[in-house]
C-alpha positions in Angstrom: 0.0 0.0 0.0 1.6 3.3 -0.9 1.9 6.0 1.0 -1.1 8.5 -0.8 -3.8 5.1 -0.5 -2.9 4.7 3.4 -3.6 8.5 4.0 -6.5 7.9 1.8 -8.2 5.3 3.9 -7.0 7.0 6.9 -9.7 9.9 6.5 -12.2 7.3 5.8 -10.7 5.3 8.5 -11.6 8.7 10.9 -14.6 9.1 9.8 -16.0 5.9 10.6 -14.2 5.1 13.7 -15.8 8.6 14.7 -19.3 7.7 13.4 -19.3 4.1 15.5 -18.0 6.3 18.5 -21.0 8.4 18.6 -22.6 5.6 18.5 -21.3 3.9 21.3 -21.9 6.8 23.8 -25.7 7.3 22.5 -25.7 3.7 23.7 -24.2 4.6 27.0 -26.3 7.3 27.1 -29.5 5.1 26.6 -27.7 3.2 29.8 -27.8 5.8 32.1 -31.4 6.7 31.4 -32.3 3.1 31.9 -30.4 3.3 35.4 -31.8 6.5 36.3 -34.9 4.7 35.5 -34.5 2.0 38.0 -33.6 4.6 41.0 -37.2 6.1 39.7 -39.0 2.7 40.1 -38.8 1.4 36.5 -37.8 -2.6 36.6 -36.9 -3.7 33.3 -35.2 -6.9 31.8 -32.3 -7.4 30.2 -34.9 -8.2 26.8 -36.2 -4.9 27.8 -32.7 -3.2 27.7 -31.7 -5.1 24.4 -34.9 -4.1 22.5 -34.4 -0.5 23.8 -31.2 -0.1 22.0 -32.0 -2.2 19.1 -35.3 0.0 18.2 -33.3 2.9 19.3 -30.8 2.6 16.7 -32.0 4.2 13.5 -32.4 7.8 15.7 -28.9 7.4 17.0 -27.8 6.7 13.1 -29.4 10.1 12.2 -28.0 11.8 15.1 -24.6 10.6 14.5 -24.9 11.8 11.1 -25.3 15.3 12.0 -22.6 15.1 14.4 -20.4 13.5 11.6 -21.0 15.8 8.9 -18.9 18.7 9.4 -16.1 16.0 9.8 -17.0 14.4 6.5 -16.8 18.3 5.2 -13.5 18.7 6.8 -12.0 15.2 5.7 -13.3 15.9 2.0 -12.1 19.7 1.7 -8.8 18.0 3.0 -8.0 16.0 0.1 -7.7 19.5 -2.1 -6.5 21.5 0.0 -4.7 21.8 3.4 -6.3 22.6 6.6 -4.2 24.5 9.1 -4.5 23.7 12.8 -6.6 20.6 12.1 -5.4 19.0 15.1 -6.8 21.4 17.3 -10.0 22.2 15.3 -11.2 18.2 15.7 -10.0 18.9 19.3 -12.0 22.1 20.2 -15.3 20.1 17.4 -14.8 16.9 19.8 -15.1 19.2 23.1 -18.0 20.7 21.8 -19.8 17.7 20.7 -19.1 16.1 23.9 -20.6 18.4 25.8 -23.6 19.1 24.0 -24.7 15.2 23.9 -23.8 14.8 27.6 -26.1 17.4 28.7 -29.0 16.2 26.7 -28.4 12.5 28.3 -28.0 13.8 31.4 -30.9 16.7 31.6 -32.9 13.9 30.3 -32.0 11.6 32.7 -32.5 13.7 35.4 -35.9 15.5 34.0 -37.5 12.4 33.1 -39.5 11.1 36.5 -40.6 14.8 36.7 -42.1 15.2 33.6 -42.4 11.7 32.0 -41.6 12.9 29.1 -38.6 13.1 26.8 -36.1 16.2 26.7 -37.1 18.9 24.1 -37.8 22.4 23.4 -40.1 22.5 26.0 -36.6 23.0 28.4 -36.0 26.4 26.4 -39.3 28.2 28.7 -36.9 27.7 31.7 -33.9 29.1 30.7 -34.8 32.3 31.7 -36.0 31.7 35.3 -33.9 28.6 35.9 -34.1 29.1 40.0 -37.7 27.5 40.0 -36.8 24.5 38.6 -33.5 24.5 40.9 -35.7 25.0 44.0 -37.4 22.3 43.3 -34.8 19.6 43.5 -32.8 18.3 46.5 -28.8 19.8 46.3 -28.2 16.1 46.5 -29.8 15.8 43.3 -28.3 18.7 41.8 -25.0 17.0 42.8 -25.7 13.8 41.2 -26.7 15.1 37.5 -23.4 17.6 37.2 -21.2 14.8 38.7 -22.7 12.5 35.8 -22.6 15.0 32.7 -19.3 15.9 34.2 -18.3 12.1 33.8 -20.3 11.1 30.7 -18.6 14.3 28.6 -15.2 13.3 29.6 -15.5 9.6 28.6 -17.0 11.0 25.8 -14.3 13.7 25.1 -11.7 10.8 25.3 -13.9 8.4 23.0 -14.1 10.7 20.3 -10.8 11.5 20.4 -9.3 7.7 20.2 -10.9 7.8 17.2 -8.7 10.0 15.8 -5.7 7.8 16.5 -2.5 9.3 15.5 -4.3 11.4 13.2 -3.3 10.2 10.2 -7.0 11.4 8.5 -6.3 14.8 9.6 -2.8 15.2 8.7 -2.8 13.0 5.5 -1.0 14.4 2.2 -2.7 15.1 -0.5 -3.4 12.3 -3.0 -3.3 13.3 -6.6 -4.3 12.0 -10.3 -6.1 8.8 -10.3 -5.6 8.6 -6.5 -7.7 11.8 -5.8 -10.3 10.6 -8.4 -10.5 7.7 -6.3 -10.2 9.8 -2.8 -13.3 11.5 -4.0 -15.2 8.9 -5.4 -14.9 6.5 -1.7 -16.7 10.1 0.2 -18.8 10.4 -2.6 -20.1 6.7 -1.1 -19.8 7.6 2.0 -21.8 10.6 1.9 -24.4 9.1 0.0 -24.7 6.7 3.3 -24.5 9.4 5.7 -27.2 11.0 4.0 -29.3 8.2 4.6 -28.9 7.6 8.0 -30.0 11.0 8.6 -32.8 11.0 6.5 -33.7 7.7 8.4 -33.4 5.3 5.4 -34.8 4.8 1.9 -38.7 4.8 3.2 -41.4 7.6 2.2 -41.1 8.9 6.4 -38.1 10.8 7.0 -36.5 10.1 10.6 -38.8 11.2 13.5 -39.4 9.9 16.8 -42.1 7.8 16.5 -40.0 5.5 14.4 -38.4 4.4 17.5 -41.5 3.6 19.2 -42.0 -0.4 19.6 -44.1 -1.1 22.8 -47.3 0.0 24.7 -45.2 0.5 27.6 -44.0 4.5 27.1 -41.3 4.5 29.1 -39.7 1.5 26.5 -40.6 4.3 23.9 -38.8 7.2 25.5 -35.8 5.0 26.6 -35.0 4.2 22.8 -35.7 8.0 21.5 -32.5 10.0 21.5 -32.9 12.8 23.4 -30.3 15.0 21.3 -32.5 14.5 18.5 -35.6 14.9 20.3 -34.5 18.1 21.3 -33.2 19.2 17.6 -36.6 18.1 16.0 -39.1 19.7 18.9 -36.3 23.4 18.8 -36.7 22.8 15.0 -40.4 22.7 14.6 -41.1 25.2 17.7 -43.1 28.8 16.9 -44.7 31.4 18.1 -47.7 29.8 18.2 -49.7 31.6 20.7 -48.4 34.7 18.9 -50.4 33.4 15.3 -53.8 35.0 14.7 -54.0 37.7 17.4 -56.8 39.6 16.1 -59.2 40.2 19.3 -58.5 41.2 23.1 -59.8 38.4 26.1 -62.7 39.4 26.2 -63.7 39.2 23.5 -62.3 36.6 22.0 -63.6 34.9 24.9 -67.3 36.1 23.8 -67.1 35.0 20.3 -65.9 31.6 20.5 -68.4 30.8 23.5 -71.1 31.8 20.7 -69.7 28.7 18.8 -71.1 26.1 22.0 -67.8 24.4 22.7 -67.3 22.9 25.7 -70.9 22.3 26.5 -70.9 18.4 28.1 -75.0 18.2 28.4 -75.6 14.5 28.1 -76.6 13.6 24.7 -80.3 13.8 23.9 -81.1 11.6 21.5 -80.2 7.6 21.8 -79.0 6.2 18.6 -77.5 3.0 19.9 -78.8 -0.2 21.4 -76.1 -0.3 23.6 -73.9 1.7 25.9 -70.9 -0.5 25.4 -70.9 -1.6 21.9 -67.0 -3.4 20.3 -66.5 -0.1 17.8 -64.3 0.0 14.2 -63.5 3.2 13.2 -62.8 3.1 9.0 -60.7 6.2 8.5 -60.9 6.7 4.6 -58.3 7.8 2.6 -59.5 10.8 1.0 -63.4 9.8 0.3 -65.0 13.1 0.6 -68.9 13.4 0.0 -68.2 14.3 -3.6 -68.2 10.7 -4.6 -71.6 10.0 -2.4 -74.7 10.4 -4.3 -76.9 11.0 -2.0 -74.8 13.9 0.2 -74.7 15.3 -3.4 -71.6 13.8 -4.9 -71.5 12.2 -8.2 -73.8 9.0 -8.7 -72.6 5.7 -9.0 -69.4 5.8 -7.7 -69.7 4.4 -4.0 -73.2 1.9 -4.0 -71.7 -0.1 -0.7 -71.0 3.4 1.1 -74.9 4.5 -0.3 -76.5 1.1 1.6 -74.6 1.5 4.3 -76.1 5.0 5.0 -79.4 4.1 4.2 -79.2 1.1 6.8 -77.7 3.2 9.3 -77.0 6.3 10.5 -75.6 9.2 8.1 -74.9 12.4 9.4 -75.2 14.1 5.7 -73.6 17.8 6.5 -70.3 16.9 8.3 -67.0 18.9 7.5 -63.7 17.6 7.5 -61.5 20.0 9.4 -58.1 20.0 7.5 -56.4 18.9 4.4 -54.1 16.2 4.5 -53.8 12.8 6.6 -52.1 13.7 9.8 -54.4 17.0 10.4 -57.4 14.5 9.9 -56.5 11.9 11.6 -55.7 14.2 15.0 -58.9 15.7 14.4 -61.4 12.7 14.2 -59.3 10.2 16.9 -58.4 13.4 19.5 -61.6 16.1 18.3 -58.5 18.4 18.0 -58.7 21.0 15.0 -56.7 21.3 12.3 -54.1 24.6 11.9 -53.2 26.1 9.0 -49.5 25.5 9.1 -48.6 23.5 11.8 -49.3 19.9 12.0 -49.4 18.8 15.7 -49.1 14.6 14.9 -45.5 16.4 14.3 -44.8 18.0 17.7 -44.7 14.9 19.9 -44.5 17.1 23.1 -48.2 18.6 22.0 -49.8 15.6 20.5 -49.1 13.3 23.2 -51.2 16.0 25.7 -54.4 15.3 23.7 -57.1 13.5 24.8 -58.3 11.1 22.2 -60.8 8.4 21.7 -58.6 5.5 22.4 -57.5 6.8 26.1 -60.8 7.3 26.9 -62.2 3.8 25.7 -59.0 1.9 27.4 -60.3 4.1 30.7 -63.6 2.1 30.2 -61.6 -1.3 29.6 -61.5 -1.1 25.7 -58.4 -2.7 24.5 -57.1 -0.1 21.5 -55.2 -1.6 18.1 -54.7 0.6 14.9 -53.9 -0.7 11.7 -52.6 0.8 8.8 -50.9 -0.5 5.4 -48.6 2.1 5.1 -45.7 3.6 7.0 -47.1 4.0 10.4 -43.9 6.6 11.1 -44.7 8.9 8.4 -45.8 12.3 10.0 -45.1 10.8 13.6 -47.9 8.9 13.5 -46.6 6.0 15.3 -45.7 8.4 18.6 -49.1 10.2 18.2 -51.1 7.0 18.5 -49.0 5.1 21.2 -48.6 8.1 23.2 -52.6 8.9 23.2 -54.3 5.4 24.0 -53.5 2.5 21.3 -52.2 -0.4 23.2 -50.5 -1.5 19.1 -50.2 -0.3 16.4 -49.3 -2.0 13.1 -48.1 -0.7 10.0 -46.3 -2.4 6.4 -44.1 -4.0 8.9 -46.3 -6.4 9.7 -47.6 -7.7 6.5 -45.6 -9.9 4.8 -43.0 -8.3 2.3 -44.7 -9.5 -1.1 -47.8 -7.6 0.3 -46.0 -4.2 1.2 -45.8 -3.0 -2.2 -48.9 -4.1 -3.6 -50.0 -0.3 -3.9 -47.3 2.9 -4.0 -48.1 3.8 -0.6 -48.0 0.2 0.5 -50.6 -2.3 1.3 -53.2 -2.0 -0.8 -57.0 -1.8 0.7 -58.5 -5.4 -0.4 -55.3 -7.0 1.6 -55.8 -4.7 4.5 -59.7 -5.8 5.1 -58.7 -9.1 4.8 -56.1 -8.7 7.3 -58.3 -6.8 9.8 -61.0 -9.9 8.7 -58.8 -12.6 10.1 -57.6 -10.1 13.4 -61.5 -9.4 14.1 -62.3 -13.3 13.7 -59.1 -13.9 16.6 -60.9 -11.5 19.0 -61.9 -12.4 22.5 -65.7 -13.1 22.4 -65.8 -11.2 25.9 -64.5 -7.7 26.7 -64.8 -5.0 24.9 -62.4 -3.6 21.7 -61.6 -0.1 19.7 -59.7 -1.1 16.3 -59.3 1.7 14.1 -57.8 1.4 10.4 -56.7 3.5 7.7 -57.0 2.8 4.6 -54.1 4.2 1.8 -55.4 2.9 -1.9 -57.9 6.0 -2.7 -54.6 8.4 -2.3 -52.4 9.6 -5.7 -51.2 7.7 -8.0 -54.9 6.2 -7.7 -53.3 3.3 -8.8 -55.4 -0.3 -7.7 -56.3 -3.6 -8.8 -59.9 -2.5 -9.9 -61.6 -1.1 -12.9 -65.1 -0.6 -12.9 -64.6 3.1 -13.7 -61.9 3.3 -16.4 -62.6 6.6 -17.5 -62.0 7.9 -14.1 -59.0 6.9 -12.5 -59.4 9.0 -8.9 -63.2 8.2 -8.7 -61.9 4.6 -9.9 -59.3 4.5 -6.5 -62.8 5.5 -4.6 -65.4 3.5 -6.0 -62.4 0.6 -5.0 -62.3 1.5 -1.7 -65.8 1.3 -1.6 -66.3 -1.8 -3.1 -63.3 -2.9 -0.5 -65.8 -2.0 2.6 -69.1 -3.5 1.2 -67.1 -6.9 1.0 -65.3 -6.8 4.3 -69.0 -5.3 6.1 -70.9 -7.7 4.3 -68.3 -10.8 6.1 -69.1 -8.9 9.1 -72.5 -9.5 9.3 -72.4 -13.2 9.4 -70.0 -13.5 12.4 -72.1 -13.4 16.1 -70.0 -10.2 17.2 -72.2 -8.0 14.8 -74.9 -8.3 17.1 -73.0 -5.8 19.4 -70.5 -4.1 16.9 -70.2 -0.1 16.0 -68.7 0.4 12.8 -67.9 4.5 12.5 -66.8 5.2 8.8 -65.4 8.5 7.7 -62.7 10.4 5.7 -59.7 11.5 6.9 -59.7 14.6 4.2 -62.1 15.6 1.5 -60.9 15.4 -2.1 -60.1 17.9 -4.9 -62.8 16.6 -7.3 -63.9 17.5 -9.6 -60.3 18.9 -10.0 -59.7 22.1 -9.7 -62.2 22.8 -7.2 -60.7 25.4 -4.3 -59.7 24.7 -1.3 -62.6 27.3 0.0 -65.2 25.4 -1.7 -67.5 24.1 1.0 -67.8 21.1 -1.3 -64.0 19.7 -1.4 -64.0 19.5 2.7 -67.8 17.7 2.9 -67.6 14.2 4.0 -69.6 11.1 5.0 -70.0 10.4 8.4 -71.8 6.5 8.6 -72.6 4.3 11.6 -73.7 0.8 11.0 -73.8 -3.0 12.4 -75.5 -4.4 14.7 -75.2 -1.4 17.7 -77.2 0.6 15.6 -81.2 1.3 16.9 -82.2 2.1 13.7 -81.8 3.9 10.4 -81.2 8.0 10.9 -80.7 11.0 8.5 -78.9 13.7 11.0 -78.6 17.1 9.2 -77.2 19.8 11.6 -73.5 21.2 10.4 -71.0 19.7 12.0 -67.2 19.0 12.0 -65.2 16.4 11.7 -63.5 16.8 14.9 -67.3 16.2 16.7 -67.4 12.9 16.3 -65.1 12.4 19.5 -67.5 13.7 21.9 -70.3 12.4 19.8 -69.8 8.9 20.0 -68.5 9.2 23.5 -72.0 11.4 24.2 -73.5 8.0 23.3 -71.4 5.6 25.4 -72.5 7.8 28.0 -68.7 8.7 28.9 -67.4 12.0 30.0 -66.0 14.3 27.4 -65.3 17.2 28.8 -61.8 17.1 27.9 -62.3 17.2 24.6 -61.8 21.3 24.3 -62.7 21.5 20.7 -65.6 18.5 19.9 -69.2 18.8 20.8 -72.0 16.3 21.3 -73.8 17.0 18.1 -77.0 14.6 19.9 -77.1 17.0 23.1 -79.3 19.5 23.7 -76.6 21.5 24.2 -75.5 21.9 20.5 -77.0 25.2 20.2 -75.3 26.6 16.8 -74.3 24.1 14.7 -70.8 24.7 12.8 -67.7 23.5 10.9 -64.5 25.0 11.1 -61.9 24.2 8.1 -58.0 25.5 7.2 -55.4 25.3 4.8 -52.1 26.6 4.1 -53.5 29.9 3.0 -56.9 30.4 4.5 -59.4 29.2 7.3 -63.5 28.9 6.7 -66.3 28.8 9.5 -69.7 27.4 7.9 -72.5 28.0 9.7 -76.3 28.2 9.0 -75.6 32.1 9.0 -73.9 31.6 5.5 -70.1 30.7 4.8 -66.8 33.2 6.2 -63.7 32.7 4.4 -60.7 34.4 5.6 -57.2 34.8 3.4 -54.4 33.9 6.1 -51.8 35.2 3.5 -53.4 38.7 3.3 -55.8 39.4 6.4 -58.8 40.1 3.7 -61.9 38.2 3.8 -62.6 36.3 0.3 -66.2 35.4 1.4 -68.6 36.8 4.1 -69.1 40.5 5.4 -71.0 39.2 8.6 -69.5 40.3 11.2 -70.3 37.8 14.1 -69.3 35.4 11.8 -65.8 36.8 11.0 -65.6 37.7 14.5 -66.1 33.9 15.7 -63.4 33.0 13.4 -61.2 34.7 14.3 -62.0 33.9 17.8 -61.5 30.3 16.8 -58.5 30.4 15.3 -57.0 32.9 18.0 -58.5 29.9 21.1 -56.9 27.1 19.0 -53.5 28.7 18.6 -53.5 29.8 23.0 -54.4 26.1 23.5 -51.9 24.3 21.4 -49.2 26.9 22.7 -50.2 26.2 26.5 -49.9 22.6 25.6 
């Protein structure tokens, strides 16, 4: 080996041996919140430890990346040109890096039994009156955590620097001709990998926490997320959000979204189940806005299973979905949270795991709480959403057999899913009660699926499948003995834009069907009071009989106390309150109204954007 090729592997050499020692103290540092755990209570076994830092890898890959990549900058610029000092630079980078993952292992070590949650930019509101949260904590204590970042950053100092070795990456001449050419095309490689760990991998989900999350025990979650990148992602995402939409003083703001009835928990009026403890599937539909329901004034023909279902239950024919795209939708119908303009809060863990939702609630009452998804169940966090707010499991691709995981472009598609959810529903305990939820994925772009009854038509095609997907799986349903007491809710996540080109103000491209049907159901109903998406939460809870009042932002649409019946959506660039009074659409780009001159109705929403901004910012 000549003298050139051994400097060459030498920076590659570096950069590795520094990658694998990052690495090694994220594992450590997964250690010492495990034994801080212990002192707390937590009793884990050494299967418990072992899946922690397997499932807790990919996040430390990521995070190492970032760490790695101004040495990968560094060890590339050096094969063109020298670096003075380079020594001491890595030196001074190593310090710093040290440093800065130490404290994050150790504050969220040492934070952890207080808040039971994972470190992030909620330790930023503290900086500036630290002495409250030092007050609070024995000197003992205080003792304890600097003793151990003091220890952890050293061994860590002195880990990353070993992996320097003599330096030979750092100090290496300069190859040249067909050695550089080489040089370059070996970081080329490596970058490319690097890349990927810090996206997270070659998946549709870029790296996030909830990709980490494996068990229904939270603490297991938190103990494999790293807390340098939970802190980067939640510092990263964090705004002003109670400083968004100011446009009226307390009181009244206060006035105007009281006019809206929120928070009203009247027990619900009207009965519409046989039972007060029914086994409930919630069908989340990919995209299957009212526009391909005939009879909620869609166009005809396209969903017949989705038409007899409503006509043998319960259709409540003037729901509104309250966002646009999966993740606001999905918050809104499990958690009767609204959807925001520009923030989607399934991406702030440290928000979204406050909620209340449906499936804590129902596993309160004894429900035991599943989801199920063919598709990534990490992309947009939804994996930490769901576990952190009630589901006892939740499955994604992953647990479909590989052949089936690319059967649509999204993943599984929908006629493998009902069958899968078939065969998990036929397993079920004949006693106690269950809340599955599913989410279907085959009615999204590239409307691509193994069905053609509409040729001409390829998104009302994708629908009509997904329709056609439901009738089948229902119709199985009905033949098994748990109908008797079963609850099936079906709705959208989203509306669609169909026919295209239709805006996102239109009142049409955010209606949606709302069915109940199977065997819980008293009778066929036609409800037609406006009402959002995100009321189904205290709706079907109304029914169950079960207290609600948590839910801030869903109301009871069966109780006497729904008094002014309304639908709130947003978008990117607007927000839209739809009320009997007539429609108010508001431009969130300009500040001028694009539809509407009543003025209680532009003052309630502006009230109710200004109440959902203070309440996710308090959160």
């Amino acid at each position: 080996m000549t003298r050139h090729t051994l400097y060459k592997a030498a920076r590659l050499r570096l950069l590795i041996r520094f990658y694998a020692a990052l690495l090694l103290l994220f594992a450590a540092g997964k250690c010492v919140f495990l034994a801080a755990g212990y002192f707390s209570g937590q009793r884990l076994s050494a299967a418990d430890t072992a899946a922690v830092l397997l499932h807790g890898l990919s996040l430390d890959c990521a995070t190492a990346g970032y760490f790695a990549a101004p040495l990968y900058l560094a060890l590339l610029a050096s094969l063109f040109f020298r670096i003075p000092r380079a020594r001491i630079l890595y030196m001074v980078y190593v310090a710093l890096a040290a440093a800065a993952i130490s404290a994050a292992i150790t504050a969220d070590a040492a934070l952890y039994p207080f808040w039971h949650f994972k470190l992030d930019a909620t330790v930023l509101a503290y900086l500036d009156a630290p002495q409250g949260a030092v007050q609070s904590v024995s000197a003992t204590f205080l003792w304890a955590a600097l003793t151990g970042f003091v220890t952890l950053a050293t061994a860590g100092w002195g880990l990353l620097l070993r992996a320097a070795g003599r330096a030979r990456g750092l100090q290496a001449a300069r190859p040249k001709g067909w050695k550089l050419a080489a040089a370059t095309a070996g970081f080329g490689l490596a970058g490319g990998l690097l890349f990927l760990g810090v996206r997270g991998g070659v998946g549709k989900s870029t790296a996030n926490v909830g990709m980490v999350y494996f068990s229904p025990n939270q603490y297991l979650n938190h103990a494999a997320v790293n807390p340098v990148f939970s802190f980067l992602e939640s510092a990263s995402k964090a705004r002003d959000i109670g400083g968004k939409c100011r446009y009226l003083d307390e009181t009244a703001r206060a006035r105007s979204f009281a006019e809206l009835g929120y928070g009203r928990t009247e027990a619900a009026g009207d009965t519409l189940l046989r039972t007060r403890r029914p086994d409930i599937l919630l069908i989340l539909m990919e995209g299957l806005g009212a526009q391909f329901v005939g009879s909620l004034g869609g166009a005809t023909g396209v969903t017949p299973e989705l038409e007899r279902l409503a006509a043998e239950g319960i259709v409540f024919t003037r729901a509104y979905a309250n966002s646009y795209r999966t993740d606001r939708g999905t918050v809104s119908a499990l958690s009767g949270y609204p959807g925001f303009p520009n923030i989607s809060v399934m991406k702030l863990p440290a928000k979204s795991r406050t909620l209340p939702s449906l499936a804590r609630s129902l596993k309160r009452e004894g429900y035991v709480t599943s989801f199920l998804y063919g598709g990534d169940k990490n992309f947009t966090n939804m994996n930490s959403y769901l576990l952190s707010t009630g589901y006892d499991r939740v499955d994604g691709d992953e647990s479909f057999p590989v052949a089936q995981r690319r059967t649509h472009a999204w993943g599984v598609t929908d006629s493998i899913l009902f069958d899968r959810l078939g065969d998990e529903l036929a397993r079920m305990r004949p006693a106690g009660r269950w809340f599955k939820t599913v989410l279907t994925l085959a009615s999204h772009e590239p409307w691509k699926v193994p069905y053609s009854r509409l040729p001409g038509d390829e998104k009302a095609n994708a629908m009509a499948y997904l329709d056609h997907c439901i009738g089948r799986f229902v119709d199985k349903l009905r033949r098994r003995p748990l109908w008797e007491n079963l609850l099936i809710v079906i709705l959208p996540d989203h509306g669609a834009d169909y026919p295209t080109g239709v805006d996102e103000g239109d009142p049409r491209k955010w209606h949606i069907p709302v069915i109940w049907t199977g065997g819980a159901v008293k009778q066929p109903r036609r409800l037609g009071q406006i009402m959002n998406q995100s009321d189904l939460a205290a709706t079907l809870l109304g029914q169950l009989g079960i207290d609600h009042a948590d839910f801030r932002f869903s109301r009871d649409v069966t109780s006497p106390g729904y008094t002014f019946p309304s639908a709130f959506h947003c978008w990117g660039g607007g927000a839209a309150l739809l009320s009997d009074d007539g429609l108010t659409l508001l431009d969130l780009q300009t500040g001028r109204l694009r539809e509407g001159r009543d003025k209680a109705g532009v003052r309630r929403l502006k009230a109710y954007l200004q109440t959902i901004h203070d309440d996710l910012a308090a959160r």
